[in-house]
C-alpha positions in Angstrom: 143.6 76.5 13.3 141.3 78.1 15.8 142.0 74.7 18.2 145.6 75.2 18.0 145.7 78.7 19.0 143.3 78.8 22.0 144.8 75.6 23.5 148.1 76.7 23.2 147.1 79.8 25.1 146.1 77.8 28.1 150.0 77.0 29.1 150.7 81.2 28.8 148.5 80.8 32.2 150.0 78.0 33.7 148.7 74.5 32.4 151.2 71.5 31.4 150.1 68.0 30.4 151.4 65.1 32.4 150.0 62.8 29.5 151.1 62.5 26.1 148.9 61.4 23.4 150.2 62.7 19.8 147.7 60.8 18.1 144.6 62.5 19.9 142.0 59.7 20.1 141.0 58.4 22.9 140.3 54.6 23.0 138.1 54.6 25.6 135.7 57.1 24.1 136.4 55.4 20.6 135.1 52.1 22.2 131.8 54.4 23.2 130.9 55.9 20.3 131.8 52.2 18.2 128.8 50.6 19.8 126.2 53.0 19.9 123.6 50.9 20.9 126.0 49.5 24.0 126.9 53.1 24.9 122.8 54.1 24.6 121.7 51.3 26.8 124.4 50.4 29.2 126.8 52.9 29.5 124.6 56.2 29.9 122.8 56.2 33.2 119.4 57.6 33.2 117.8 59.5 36.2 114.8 61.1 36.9 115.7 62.8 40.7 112.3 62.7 42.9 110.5 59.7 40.9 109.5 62.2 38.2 107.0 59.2 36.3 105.8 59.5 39.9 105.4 62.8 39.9 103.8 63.1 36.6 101.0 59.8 37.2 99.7 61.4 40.4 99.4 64.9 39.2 96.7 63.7 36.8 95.5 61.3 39.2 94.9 64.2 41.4 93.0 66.4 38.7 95.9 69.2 39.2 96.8 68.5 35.1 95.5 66.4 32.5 98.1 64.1 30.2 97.3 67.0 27.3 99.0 69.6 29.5 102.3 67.7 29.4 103.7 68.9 26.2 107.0 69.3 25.2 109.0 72.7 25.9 109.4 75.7 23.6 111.7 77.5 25.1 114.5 75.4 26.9 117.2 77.3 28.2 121.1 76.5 28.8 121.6 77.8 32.4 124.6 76.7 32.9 127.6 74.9 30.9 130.3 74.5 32.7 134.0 72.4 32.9 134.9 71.2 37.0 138.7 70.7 36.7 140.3 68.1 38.8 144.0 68.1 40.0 146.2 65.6 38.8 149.5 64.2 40.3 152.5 62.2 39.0 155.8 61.3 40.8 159.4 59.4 40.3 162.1 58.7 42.9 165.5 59.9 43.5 167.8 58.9 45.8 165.4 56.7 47.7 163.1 59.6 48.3 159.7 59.6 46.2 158.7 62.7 44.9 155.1 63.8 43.6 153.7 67.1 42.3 150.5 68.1 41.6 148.9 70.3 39.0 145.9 71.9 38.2 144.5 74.4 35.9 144.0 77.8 36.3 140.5 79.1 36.7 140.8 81.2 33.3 142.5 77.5 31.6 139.3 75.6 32.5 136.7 78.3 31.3 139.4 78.4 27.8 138.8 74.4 27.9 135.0 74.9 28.3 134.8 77.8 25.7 136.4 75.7 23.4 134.1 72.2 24.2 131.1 74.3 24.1 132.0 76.2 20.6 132.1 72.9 19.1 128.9 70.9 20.4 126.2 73.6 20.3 125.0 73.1 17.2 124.9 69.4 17.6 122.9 70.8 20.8 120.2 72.4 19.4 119.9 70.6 16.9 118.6 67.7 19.5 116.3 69.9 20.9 114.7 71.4 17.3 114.5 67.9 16.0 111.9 67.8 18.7 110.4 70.9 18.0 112.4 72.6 20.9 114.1 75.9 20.7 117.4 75.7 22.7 118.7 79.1 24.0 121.7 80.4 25.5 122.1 83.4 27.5 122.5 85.6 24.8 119.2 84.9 23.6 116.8 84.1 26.9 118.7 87.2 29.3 116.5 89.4 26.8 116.1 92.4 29.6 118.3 94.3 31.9 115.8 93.0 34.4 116.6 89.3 33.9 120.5 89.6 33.1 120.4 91.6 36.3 119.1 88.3 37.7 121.1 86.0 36.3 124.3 87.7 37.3 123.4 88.4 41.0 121.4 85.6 41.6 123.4 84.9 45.4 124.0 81.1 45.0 124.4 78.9 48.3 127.7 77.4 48.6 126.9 74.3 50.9 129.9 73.4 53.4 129.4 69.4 52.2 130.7 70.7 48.6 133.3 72.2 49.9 134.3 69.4 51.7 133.8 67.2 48.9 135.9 69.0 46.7 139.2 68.9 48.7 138.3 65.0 49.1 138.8 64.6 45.6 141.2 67.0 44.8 139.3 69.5 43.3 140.8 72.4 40.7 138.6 75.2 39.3 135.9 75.6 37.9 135.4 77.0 34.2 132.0 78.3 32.9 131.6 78.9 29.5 132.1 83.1 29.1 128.4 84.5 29.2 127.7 81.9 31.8 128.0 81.3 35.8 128.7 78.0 37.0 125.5 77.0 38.3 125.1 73.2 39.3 122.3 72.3 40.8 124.1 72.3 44.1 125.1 75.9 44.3 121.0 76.5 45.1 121.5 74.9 48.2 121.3 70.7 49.1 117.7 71.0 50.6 115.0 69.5 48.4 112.3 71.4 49.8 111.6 74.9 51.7 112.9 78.0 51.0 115.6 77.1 49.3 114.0 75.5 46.4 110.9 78.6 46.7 113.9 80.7 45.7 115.3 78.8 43.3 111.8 78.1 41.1 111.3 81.8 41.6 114.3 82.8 39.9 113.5 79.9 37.0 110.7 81.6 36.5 111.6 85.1 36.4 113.6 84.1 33.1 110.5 82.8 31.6 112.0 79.2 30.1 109.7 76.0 29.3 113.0 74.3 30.8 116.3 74.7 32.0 119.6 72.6 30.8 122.2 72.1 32.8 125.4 70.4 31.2 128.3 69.6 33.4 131.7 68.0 32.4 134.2 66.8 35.1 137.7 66.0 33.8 141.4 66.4 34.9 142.6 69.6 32.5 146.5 68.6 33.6 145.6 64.9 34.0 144.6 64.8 30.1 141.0 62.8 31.3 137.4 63.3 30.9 135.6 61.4 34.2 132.2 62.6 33.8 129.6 64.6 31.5 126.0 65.0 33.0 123.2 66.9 31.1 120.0 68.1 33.5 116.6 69.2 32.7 114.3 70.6 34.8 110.9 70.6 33.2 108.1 73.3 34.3 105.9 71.3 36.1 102.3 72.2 34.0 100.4 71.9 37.2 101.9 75.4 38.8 99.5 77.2 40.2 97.4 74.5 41.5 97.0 72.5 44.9 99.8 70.2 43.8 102.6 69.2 46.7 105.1 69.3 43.8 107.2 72.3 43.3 107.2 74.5 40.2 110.5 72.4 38.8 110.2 69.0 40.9 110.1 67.5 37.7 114.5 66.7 36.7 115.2 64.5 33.6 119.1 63.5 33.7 121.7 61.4 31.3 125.4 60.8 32.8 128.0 58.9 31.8 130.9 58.6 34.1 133.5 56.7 36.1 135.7 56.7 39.1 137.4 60.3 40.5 140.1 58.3 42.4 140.8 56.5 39.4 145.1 57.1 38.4 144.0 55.5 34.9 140.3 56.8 34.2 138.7 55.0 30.9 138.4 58.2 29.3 141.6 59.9 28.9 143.7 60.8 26.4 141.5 63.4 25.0 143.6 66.2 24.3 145.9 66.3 21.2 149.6 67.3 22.4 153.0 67.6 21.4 156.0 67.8 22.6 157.8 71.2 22.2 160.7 72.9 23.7 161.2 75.8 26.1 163.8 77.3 28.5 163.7 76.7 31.4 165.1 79.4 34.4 168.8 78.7 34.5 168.6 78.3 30.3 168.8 75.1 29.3 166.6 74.0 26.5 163.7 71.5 27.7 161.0 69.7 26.2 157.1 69.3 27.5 153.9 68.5 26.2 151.7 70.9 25.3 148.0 70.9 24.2 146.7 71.6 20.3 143.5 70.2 20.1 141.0 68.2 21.7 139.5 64.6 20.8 136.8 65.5 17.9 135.5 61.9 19.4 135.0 64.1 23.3 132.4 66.9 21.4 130.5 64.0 19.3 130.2 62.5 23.3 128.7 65.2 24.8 126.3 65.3 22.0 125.5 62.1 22.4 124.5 62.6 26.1 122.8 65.7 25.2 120.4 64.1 22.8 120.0 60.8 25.1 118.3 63.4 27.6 116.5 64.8 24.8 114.8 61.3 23.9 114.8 60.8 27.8 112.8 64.0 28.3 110.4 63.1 25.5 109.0 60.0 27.0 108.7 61.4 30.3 106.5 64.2 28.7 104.6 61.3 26.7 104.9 59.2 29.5 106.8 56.3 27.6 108.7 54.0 29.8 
């Protein structure tokens, strides 16, 4: 199976489980996707950053559009999909001394997780999107010109010291981007949310000549066999560039996330690789056992999806201005 073979290529680069789970559900995820309508309405939290409904009511209050020129995108494209690995830890004691370790994956083992994830959910993706007359595209497809793949792969991103700070807070690993992508949060343009910072940034959007961008963003613990966040982003071209309008050129940020606690030792959604246990030799000979990864949770790509196509229907009725 493709699964088994990519998965087990991960621990040729350094990455054991400290979890076992044989079975490869996870119950929390199961509980999700078993009350859709809970997991819709609850669970997933909805965002539109800088009062987008604002946004769009005083635009046409203004004259800068009219409700006709919100329509929904052609041509959305992915910008960036991309796995943020976070260290895990476990410990025992010996001889009245407590021991921990901690473990991480490699930079290549999170980009092999998110290669994986990602060849599984994108046709679920755009599928969302052209059941909405939407045409998602990936890299492959929008980077159409040595001009904008020029763009896209020297586009100098910011690298704000409060991430970086953040990150050793919570014990961050790597980060993976799918291969053909960067790792592009919204963050890495820089924390301001106006000036020249976000002039550069809307130039850029618009030099690869997309309707609207997606961002899709899964946090999880690669060693520490969890999933603690997945967040899908998109920024909608604000119709009204070009007029007087205050609002900048992509103001206008539709989100979905469902998550849960980074300092959690027992997140809700773990278990979501399929291991077993296999043996090895270890450096003095002996013969060992350890878990080792096969698969992932079918249940983890039929979540993303879901999240995906909640900000699908979340973008929609921003555009038609639905509550």
């Amino acid at each position: 199976m493709k699964n088994s073979i990519l998965l087990r290529s991960i621990f040729i680069i350094g990455i054991i489980l400290f979890t076992t789970n044989t079975i490869g559900q996870s119950a929390g995820i199961q509980k999700l996707l078993d009350k859709p309508e809970k997991m819709y309405s609850k669970t997933f939290v909805y965002g539109r950053t800088g009062d987008s409904k604002y946004i769009r009511k005083s635009q046409i209050k203004k004259g800068y559009v009219t409700a006709e020129d919100y329509v929904m995108p052609k041509k959305v494209g992915i910008l960036t999909f991309v796995v943020n690995d976070r260290s895990s830890s476990s410990s025992y004691t010996a001889g009245g001394w407590k021991h921990s370790t901690t473990a991480k994956a490699t930079k290549d083992g999170t980009s092999m997780v998110a290669n994986e994830i990602y060849f599984n959910v994108i046709k679920g993706m755009k599928d969302s999107f052209n059941n909405k007359g939407m045409n998602l595209l990936e890299p492959s497809e929008y980077l159409d010109t040595e001009v904008k793949q020029d763009l896209y792969y020297n586009y100098e991103l910011k690298n704000p010291k409060i991430l970086t700070m953040f990150s050793g807070i919570t014990g961050s690993g790597n980060s993976g981007p799918v291969i053909g992508y960067r790792a592009m949060p919204l963050e890495s343009f820089g924390l301001k949310a106006a000036g020249k910072q976000i002039e550069a940034r809307d130039a850029f959007f618009n030099q690869l000549e997309l309707d609207a961008i997606l961002i899709v963003e899964i946090v999880m613990s690669i060693t520490g066999n969890a999933v603690y966040s997945i967040k899908s982003n998109l920024l909608y071209k604000n119709p009204a560039s070009g007029t007087e309008t205050f609002y900048t050129d992509y103001s206008e940020s539709i989100s979905v996330k469902l998550g849960t606690n980074l300092y959690d030792k027992n997140p809700e959604y773990s278990d979501v690789f399929i291991t077993e246990e296999v043996e090895y030799k270890n450096k003095k000979g002996k013969t060992k056992t350890r878990n080792e990864a096969v698969g992932l949770d079918p249940n983890l790509y039929k979540l993303i999806n879901a999240v995906v196509g909640a900000n699908v229907e979340n973008l929609e009725k921003f555009v038609l201005g639905k509550k």
